[in-house]
BAFI-3210 file (N, C-alpha, C; in Angstrom, 3 decimals, decimal comma, padded with zeros to 6 digits):
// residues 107
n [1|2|3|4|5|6|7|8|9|10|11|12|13|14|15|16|17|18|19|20|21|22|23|24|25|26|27|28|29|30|31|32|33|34|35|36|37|38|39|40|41|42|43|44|45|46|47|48|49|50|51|52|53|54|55|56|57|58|59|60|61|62|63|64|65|66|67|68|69|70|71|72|73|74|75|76|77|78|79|80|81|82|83|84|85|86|87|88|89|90|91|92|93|94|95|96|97|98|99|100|101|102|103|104|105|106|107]
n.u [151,845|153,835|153,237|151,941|154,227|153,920|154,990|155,205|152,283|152,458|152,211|149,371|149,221|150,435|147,761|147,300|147,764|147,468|147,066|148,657|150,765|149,528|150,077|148,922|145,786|144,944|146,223|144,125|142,233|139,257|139,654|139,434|140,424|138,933|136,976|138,935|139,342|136,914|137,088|139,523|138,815|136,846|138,365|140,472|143,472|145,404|145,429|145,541|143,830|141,385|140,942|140,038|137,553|134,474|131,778|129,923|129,640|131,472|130,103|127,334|128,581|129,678|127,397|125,915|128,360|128,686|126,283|124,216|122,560|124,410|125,396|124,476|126,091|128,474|128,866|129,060|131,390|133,360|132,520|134,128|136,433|137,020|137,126|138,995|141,464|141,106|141,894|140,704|140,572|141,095|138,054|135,794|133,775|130,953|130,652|129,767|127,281|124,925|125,395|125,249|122,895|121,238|122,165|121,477|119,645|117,718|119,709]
n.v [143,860|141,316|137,385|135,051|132,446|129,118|125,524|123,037|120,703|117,793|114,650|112,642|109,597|106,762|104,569|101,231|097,913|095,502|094,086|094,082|095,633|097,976|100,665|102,930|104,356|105,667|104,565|102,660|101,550|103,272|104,694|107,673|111,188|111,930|109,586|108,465|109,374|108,873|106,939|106,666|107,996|105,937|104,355|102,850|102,407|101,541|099,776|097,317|097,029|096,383|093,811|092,554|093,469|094,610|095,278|095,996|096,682|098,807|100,654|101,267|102,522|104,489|106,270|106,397|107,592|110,032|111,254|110,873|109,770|107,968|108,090|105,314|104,001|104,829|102,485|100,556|101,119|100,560|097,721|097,291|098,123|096,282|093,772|093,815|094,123|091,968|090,083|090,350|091,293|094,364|096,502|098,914|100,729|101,003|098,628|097,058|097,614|095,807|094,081|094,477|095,573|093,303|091,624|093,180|094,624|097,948|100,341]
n.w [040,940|040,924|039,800|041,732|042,001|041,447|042,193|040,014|039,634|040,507|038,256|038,192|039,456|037,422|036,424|037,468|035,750|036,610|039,640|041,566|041,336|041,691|044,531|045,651|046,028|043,561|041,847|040,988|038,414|037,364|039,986|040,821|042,365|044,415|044,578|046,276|048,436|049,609|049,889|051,939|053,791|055,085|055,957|054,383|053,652|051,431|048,615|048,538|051,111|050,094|049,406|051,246|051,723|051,224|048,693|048,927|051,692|051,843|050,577|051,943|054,145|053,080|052,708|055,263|056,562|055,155|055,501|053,344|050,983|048,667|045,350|043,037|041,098|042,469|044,219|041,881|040,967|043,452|043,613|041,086|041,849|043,839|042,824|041,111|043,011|043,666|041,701|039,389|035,522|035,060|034,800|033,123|035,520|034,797|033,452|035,644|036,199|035,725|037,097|039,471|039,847|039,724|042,138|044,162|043,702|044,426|045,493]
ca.u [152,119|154,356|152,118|152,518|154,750|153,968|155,547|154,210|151,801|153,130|151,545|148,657|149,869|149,409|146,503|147,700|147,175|147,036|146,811|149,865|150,977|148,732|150,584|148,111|144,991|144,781|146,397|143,276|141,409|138,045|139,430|140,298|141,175|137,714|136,407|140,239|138,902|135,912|138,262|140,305|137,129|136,114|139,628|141,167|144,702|146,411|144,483|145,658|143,090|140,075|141,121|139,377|136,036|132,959|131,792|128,109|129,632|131,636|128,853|126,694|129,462|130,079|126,476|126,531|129,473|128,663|125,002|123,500|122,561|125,347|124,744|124,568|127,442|129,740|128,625|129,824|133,121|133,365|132,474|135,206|138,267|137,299|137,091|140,586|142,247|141,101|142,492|140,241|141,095|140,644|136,792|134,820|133,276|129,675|129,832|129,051|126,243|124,165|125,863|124,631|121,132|121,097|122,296|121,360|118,643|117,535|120,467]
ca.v [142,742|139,755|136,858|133,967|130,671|127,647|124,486|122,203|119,499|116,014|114,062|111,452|108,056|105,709|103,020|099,678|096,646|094,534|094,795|093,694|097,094|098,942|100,906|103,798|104,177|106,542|104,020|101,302|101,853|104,084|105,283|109,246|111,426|112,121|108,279|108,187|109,864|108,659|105,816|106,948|108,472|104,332|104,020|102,293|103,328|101,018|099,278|095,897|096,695|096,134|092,247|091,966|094,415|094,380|096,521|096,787|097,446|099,834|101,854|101,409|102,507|105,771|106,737|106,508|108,441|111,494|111,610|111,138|108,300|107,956|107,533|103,999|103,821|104,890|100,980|100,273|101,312|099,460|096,460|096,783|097,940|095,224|092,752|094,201|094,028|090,132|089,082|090,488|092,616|096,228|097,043|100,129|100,609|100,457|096,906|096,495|097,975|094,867|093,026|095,627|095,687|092,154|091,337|093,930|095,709|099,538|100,511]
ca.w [041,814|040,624|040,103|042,303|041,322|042,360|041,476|039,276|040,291|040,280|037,159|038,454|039,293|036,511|036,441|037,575|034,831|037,921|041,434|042,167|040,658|042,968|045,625|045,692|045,104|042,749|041,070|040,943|037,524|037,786|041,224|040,984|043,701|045,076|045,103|046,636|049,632|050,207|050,666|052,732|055,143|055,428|056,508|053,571|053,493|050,624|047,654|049,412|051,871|049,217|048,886|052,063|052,137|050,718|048,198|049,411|052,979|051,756|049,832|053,027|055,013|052,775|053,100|056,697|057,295|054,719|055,886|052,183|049,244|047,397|043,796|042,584|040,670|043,701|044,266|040,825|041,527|044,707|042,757|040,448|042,486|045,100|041,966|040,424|043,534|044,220|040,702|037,841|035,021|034,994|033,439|033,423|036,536|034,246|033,315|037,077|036,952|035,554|038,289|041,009|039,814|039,906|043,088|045,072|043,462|044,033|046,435]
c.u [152,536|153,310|152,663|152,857|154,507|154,916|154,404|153,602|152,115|151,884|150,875|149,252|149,984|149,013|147,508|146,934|147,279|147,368|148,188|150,718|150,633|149,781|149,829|147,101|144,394|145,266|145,218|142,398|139,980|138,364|140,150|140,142|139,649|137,009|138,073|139,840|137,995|136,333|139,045|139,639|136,851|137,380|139,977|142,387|145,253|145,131|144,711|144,132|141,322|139,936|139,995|137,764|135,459|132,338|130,431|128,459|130,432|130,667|127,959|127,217|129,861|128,417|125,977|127,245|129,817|127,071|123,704|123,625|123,948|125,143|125,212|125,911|128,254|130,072|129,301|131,428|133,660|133,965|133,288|136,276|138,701|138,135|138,373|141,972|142,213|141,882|141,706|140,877|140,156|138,968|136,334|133,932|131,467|129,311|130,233|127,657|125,153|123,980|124,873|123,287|120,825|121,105|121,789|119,947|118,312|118,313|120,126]
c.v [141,549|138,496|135,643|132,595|129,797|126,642|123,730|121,338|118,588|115,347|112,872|110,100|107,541|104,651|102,134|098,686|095,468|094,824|094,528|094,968|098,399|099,428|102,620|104,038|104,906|105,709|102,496|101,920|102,177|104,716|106,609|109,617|112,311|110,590|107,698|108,350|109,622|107,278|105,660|107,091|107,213|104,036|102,897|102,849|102,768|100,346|097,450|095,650|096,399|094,894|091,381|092,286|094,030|095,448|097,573|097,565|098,519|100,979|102,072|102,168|104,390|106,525|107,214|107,536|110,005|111,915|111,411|109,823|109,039|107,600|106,079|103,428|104,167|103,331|099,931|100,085|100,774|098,286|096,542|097,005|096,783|094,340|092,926|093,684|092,342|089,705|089,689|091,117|093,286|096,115|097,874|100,098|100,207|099,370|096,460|096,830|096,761|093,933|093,557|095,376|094,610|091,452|092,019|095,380|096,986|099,851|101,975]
c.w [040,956|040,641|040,982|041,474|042,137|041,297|040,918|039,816|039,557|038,978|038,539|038,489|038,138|036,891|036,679|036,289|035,292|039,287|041,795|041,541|041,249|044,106|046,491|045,422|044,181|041,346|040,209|039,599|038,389|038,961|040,450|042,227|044,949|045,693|046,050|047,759|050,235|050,849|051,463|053,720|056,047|055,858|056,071|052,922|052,012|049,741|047,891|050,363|051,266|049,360|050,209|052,487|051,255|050,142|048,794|050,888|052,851|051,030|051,464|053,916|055,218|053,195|054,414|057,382|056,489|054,968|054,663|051,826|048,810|045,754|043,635|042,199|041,555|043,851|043,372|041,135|042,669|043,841|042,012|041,228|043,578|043,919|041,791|041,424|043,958|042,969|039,467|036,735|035,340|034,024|033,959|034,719|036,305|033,756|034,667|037,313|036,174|036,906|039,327|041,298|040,082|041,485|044,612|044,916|043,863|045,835|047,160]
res [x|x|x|x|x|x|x|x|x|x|x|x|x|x|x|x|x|x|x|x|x|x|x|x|x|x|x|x|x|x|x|x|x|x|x|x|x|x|x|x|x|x|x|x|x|x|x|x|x|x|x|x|x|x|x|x|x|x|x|x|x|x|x|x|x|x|x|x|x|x|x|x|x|x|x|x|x|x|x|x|x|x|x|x|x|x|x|x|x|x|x|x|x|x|x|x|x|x|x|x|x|x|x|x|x|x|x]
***
């Protein structure tokens, strides 16, 4: 049996080095194509639509709507792609997590 061809898969967006660069969000630093979806689930189509949400209500939001805790850092990542997309630079989604603990203590 011949083996099956597929075509190649499309290369990954690349990262935005500012939001204004963003047209996907696959393209938002720390987002890949799993925290992409959970984005999508909360019915966040474009990385525009971050400038206006909330990271805690989106963590709250995901929990909620997959039936489980989400791990902490999901929160993290919130917290930066909101941040990125308001104006910040790009940082690791783990220097949020001081922030997190801080503000919002044991999520």
């Amino acid at each position: 049996m011949a083996p099956v061809l597929r075509p190649p898969k499309a290369p990954p967006p690349r990262k935005a080095s500012v939001a204004a660069e963003c047209q996907h969000l696959e393209q938002l630093p720390n987002i890949g194509p799993s925290i992409a979806a959970d984005l999508r689930l909360l019915g966040v189509a474009v990385p525009q639509d971050l400038v206006r949400l909330d990271a805690l209500d989106l963590y709250q939001a995901l929990c909620r709507s997959t039936g489980k805790r989400q791990d902490p850092c999901v929160l993290d990542t919130f917290m930066a792609a909101t941040d990125f997309m308001r104006g910040a630079a790009a940082r690791p989604w783990w220097d949020y997590t001081a922030q997190r603990k801080q503000q919002y203590g044991a999520v």
